[in-house]
PAVEXBA-679549 format. One line per 5 residues: number of its first residue (from 1); their letters; for each residue x, y, z of C-alpha. Coordinates in nm, 4 decimals, padded with zeros to 6 digits. Example, Ala and Ser with C-alpha at 12.3 -4.5 7.8 and 13.67 -1.06 7.14 Angstrom:
1> AS> 01.2300 -00.4500 00.7800  01.3670 -00.1060 00.7140
***
This chain:
1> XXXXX> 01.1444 03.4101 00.1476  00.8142 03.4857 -00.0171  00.5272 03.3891 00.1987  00.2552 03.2702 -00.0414  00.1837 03.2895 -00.4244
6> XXXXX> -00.1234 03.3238 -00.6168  -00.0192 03.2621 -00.9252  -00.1778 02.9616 -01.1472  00.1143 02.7477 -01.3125  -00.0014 02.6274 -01.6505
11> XXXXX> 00.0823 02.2792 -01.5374  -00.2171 02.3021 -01.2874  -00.5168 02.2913 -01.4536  -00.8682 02.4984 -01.3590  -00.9932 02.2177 -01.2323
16> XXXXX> -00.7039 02.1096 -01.0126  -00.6691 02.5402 -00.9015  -01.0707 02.4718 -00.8291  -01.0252 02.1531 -00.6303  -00.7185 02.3412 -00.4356
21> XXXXX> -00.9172 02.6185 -00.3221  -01.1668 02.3624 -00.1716  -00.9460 02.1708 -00.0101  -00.8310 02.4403 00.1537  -01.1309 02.5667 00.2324
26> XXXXX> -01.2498 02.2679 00.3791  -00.8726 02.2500 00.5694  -01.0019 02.5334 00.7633  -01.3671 02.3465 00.8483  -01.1710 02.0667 00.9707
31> XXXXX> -00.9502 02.2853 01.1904  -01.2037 02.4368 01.3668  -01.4332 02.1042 01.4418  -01.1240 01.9283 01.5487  -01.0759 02.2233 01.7582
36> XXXXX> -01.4384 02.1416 01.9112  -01.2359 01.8288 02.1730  -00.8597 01.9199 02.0925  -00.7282 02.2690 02.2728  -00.3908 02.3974 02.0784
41> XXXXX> -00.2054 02.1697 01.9108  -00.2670 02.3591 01.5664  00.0489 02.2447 01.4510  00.0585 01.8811 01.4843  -00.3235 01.8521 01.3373
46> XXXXX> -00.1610 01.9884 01.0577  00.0984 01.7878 01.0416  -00.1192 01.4750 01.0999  -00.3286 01.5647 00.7748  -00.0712 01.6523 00.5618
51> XXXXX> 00.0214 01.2870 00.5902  -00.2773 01.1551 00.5489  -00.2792 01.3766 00.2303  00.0197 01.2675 00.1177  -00.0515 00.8344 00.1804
56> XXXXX> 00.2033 00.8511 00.4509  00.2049 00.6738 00.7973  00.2616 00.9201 01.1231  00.4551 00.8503 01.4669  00.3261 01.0550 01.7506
61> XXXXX> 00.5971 01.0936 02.0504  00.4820 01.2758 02.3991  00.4462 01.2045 02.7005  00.0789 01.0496 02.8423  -00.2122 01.2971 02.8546
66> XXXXX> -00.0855 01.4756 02.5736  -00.4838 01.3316 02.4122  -00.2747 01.2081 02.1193  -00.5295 00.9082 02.1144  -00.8568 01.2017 02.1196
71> XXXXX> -00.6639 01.3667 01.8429  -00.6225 01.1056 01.6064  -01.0115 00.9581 01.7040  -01.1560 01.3194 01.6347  -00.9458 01.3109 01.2954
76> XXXXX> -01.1287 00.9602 01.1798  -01.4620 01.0934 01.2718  -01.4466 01.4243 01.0645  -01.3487 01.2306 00.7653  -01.5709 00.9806 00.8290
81> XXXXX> -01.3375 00.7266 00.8345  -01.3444 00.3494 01.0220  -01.0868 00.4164 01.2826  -00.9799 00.1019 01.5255  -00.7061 00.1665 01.8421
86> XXXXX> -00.5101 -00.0726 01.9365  -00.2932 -00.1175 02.2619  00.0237 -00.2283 02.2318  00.1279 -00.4912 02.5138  00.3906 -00.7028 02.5422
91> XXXXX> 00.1884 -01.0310 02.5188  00.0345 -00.9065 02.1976  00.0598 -01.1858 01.9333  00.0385 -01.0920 01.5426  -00.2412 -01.2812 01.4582
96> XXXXX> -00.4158 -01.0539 01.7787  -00.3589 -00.7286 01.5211  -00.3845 -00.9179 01.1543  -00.6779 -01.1592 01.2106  -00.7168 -01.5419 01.2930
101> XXXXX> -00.9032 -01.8142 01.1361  -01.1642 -01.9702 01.3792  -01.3618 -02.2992 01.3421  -01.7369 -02.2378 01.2437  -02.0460 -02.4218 01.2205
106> XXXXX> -02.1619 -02.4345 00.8551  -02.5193 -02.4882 00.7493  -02.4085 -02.8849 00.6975  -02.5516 -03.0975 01.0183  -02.2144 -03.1668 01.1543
111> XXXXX> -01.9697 -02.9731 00.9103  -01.7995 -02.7070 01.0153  -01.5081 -02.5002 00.8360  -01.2220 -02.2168 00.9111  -01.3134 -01.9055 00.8436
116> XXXXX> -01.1072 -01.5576 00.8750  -01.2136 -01.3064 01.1246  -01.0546 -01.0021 01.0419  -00.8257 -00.8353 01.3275  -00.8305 -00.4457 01.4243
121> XXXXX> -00.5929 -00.3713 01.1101  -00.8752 -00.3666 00.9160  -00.9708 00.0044 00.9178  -00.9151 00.3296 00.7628  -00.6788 00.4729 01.0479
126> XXXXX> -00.5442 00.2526 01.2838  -00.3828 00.4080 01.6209  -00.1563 00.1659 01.7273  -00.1077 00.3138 02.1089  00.2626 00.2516 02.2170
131> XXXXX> 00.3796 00.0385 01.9519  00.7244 00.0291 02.1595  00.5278 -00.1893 02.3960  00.5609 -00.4619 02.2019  00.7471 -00.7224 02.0663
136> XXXXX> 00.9349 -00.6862 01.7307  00.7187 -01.0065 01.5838  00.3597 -00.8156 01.5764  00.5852 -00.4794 01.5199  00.6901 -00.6280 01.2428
141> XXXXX> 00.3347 -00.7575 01.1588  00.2196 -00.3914 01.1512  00.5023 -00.2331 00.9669  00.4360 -00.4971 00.6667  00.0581 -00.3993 00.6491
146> XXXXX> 00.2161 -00.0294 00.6436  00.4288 -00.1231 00.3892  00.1816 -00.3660 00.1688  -00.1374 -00.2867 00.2343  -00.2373 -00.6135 00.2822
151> XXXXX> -00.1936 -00.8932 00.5511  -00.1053 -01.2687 00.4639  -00.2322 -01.4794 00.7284  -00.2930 -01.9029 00.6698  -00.1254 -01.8566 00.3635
156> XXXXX> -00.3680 -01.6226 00.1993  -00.3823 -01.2645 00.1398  -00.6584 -01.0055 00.2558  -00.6207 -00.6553 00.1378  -00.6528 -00.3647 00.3692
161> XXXXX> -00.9330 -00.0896 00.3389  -00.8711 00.2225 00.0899  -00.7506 00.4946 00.2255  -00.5420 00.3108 00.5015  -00.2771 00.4841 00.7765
166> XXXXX> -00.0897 00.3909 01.0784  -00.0510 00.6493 01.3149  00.1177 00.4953 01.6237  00.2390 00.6766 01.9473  00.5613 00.6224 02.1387
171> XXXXX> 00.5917 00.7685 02.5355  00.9277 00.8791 02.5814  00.9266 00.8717 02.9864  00.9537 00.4760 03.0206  01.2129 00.2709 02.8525
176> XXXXX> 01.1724 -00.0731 03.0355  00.9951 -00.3394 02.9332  00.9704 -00.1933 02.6223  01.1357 -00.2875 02.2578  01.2450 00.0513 02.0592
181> XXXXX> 01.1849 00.0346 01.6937  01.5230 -00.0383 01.4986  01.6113 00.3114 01.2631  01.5112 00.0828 00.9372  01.1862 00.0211 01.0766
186> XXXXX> 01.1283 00.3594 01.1620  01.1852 00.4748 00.8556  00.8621 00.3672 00.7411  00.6840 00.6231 00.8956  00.6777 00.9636 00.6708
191> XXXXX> 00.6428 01.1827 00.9954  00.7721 01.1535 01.3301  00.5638 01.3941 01.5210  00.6752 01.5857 01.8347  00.3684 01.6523 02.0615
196> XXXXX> 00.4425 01.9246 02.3215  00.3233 02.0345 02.6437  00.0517 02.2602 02.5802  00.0840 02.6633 02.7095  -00.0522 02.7778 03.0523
201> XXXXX> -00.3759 02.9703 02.9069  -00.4332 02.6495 02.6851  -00.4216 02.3989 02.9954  -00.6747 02.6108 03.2130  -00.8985 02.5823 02.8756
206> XXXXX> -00.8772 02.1895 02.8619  -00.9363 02.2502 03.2268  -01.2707 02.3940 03.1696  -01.3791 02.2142 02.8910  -01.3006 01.8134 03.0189
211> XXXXX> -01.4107 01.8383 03.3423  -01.7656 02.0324 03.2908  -02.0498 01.8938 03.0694  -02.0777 01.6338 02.7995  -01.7643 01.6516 02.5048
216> XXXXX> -01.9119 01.8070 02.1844  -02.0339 01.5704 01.8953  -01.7918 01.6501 01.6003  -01.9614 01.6424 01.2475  -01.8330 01.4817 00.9716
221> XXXXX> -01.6850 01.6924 00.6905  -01.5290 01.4900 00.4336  -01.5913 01.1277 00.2988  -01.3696 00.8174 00.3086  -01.3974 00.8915 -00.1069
226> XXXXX> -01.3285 01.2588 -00.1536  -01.0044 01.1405 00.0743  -00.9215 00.9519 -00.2525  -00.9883 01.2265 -00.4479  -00.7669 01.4656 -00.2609
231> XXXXX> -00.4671 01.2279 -00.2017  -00.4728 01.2213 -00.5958  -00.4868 01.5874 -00.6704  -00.1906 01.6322 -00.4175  00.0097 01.4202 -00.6382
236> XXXXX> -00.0708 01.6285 -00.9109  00.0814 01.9614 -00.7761  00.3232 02.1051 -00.9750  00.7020 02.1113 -00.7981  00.9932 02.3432 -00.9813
241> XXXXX> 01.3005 02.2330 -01.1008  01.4521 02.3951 -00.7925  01.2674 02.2942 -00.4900  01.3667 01.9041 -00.6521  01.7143 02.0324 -00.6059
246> XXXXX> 01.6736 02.1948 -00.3345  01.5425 01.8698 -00.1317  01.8031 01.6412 -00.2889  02.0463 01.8625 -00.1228  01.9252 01.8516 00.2069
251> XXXXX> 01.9331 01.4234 00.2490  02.2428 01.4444 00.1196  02.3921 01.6906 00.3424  02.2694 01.4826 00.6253  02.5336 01.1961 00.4978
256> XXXXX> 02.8396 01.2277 00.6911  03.0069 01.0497 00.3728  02.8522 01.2304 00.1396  03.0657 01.5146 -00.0846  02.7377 01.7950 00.0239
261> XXXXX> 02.7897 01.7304 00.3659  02.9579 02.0440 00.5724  03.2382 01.9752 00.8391  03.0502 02.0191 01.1495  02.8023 01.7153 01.0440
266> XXXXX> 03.0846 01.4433 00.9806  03.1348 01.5834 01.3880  02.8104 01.5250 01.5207  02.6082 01.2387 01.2666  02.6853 00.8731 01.2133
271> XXXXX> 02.3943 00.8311 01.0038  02.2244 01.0429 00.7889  01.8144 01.0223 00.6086  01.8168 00.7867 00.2851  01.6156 00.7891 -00.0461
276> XXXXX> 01.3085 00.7645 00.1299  01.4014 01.1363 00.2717  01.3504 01.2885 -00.0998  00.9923 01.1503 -00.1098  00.8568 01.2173 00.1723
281> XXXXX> 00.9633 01.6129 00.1616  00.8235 01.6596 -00.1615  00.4608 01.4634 -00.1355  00.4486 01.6459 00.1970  00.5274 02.0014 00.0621
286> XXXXX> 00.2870 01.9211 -00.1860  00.0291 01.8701 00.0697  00.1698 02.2088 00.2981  00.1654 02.3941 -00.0385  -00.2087 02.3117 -00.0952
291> XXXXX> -00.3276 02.3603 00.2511  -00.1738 02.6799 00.2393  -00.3144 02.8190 -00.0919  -00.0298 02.7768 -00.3145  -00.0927 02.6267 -00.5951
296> XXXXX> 00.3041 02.4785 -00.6115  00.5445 02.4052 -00.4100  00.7825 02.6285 -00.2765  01.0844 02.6291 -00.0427  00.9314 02.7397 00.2524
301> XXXXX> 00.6754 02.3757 00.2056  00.9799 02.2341 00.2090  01.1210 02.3971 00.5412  00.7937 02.3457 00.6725  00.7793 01.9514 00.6970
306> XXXXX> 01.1579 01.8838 00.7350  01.1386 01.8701 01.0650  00.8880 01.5610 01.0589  01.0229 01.3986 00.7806  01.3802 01.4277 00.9081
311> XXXXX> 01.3886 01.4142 01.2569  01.4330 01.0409 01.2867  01.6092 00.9620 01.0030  01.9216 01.1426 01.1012  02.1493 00.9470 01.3558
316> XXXXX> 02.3668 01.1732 01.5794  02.6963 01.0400 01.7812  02.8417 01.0641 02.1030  03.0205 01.3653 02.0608  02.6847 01.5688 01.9311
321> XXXXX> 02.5443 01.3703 02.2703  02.7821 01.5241 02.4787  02.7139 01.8926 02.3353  02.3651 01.8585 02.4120  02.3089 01.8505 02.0056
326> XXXXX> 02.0256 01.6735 01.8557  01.8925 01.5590 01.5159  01.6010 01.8577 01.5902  01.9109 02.1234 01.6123  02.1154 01.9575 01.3099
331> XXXXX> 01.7869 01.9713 01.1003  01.7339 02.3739 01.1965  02.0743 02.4399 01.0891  02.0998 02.3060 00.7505  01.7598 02.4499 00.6476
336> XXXXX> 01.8925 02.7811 00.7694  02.2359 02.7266 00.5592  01.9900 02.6128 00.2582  01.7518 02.9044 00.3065  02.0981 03.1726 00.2885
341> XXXXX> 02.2215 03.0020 -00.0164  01.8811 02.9996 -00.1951  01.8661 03.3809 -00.1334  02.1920 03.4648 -00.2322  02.1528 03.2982 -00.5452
***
């Protein structure tokens, strides 16, 4: 596969090739001061901007200490964005996320009113800490706000701030007392984002650097605005005939019922990714094209956010449990049978 192109399609304009080479300019700036309190990880601050690029909402799995909640904090502060964490319990009601109306004094002697205080939804990024914590009523709360933008509470609705994500965590250690978000609802979320263990040499550095001196401040790089701006000209990239193909076959070879589908996935998958697949791998190759210099999309921004987009939208069986197969290996093998055919045509 080719590994970049520099060549301008004429359906990008000079000002969107201009505003492409900034952003990933200023992709590399953001890398390095989130780099300033995060050690390693490279891949999923990537991946955690690329949805932010692309409008999309992000689920973080791994296990505690992992400083998923430092990661997405230092993210809000270096594009100056309002950022509000919430902690997912199981007594948390949904008014305690959305907002409640309260009883004020007014400036009438003796008259007093309802009046909205807004909850911690109201934000630009919103880390809602182990959102399997709690129960499906305020999960549900949040996943309409994802969905809407907006929160109806006393029977009016308050829009949410402009740009607005959801990027929740999940730990994967401790199942009880907890309330596992049903396939549909996951859906919702464009990425579900693997956060590993980091390497020996980067341990000893987080080591060093969290249990000497003071953290470093982190500068802010981008405004809540130019956000806007980019999230638009990522819509704008151009995408070839081919890569739309391309990503249309790859849902529908996750279907098990579907005519695309190969033998050995009616085997191991009950359920494969819907519609919702096809969108989210093309807005976030858009996003992996532009962060990489590209100036389209090509297959291997497709290959590149499969992983995230598909992971949990692919529902294996028993028998794939028994061989130790999971939706991670079924995803690496049908980009790899993709990738063959695409060169040998």
């Amino acid at each position: 596969m080719s590994t970049q192109t520099t060549e301008k399609p004429p359906a990008a304009s000079e000002a969107d090739v201009a505003a492409i080479d900034e952003l990933r300019d200023l992709y590399q700036k953001l890398r390095e001061e989130i780099a300033k309190v995060i050690v390693g990880q490279e891949k999923v601050v990537e991946q955690l901007l690329i949805a932010v690029l692309s409008k999309g909402h992000a689920l973080l799995m791994g296990v505690p200490g992992l400083a998923k909640t430092t990661m997405v904090h230092a993210l809000a502060d270096v594009m100056s964005l309002d950022f509000n964490r919430i902690q997912f319990t199981p007594d948390l009601m949904p008014s305690d996320i959305t907002g409640t109306d309260i009883l004020q004094e007014t400036d009438t002697p003796g008259k007093r009113e309802f009046q909205f205080v807004k909850g911690p939804l109201f934000a630009n990024i919103v880390l809602a800490d182990e959102i399997n914590r709690t129960p499906p009523k305020t999960q549900s709360a949040l996943l309409e706000a994802m969905q809407e933008h907006k929160v109806t509470a006393s029977g009016k609705v308050f829009g949410l701030p402009s740009p607005f994500f959801v990027l929740a965590t999940q730990n994967p250690i401790e199942q009880e007392g907890t309330y596992q978000l049903p396939e549909a609802q996951l859906d919702r979320f464009m990425f579900f984002i693997q956060v590993g263990y980091p390497s020996a040499e980067e341990e000893k550095q987080i080591a060093r650097s969290t249990t000497g001196g003071s953290q470093a401040d982190l500068n802010k790089l981008i405004s809540g605005e130019k956000v806007l701006e980019f999230q638009e000209l990522i819509q704008r990239v151009p995408v070839p005939d081919h890569i739309y193909d391309a990503a249309v076959e790859l849902v529908r070879r996750t279907r098990p019922d579907a005519e695309e589908a190969p033998e050995w996935i009616k085997r191991w998958v009950t359920w494969g990714a819907g519609p919702r697949a096809v969108q989210y791998l093309i807005r976030g190759a858009k996003a992996h094209a532009v962060l990489h210099g590209s100036y389209l999309v090509r297959m291997e921004d497709i290959e590149a956010v499969a992983q995230p987009v598909l992971r949990h939208r692919i529902l294996t069986n028993f028998q794939a449990q028994t061989e130790g197969v999971t939706s991670t290996d079924i995803i690496d093998r049908l980009v790899e049978e993709l990738r063959k055919e695409e060169l040998r045509g």
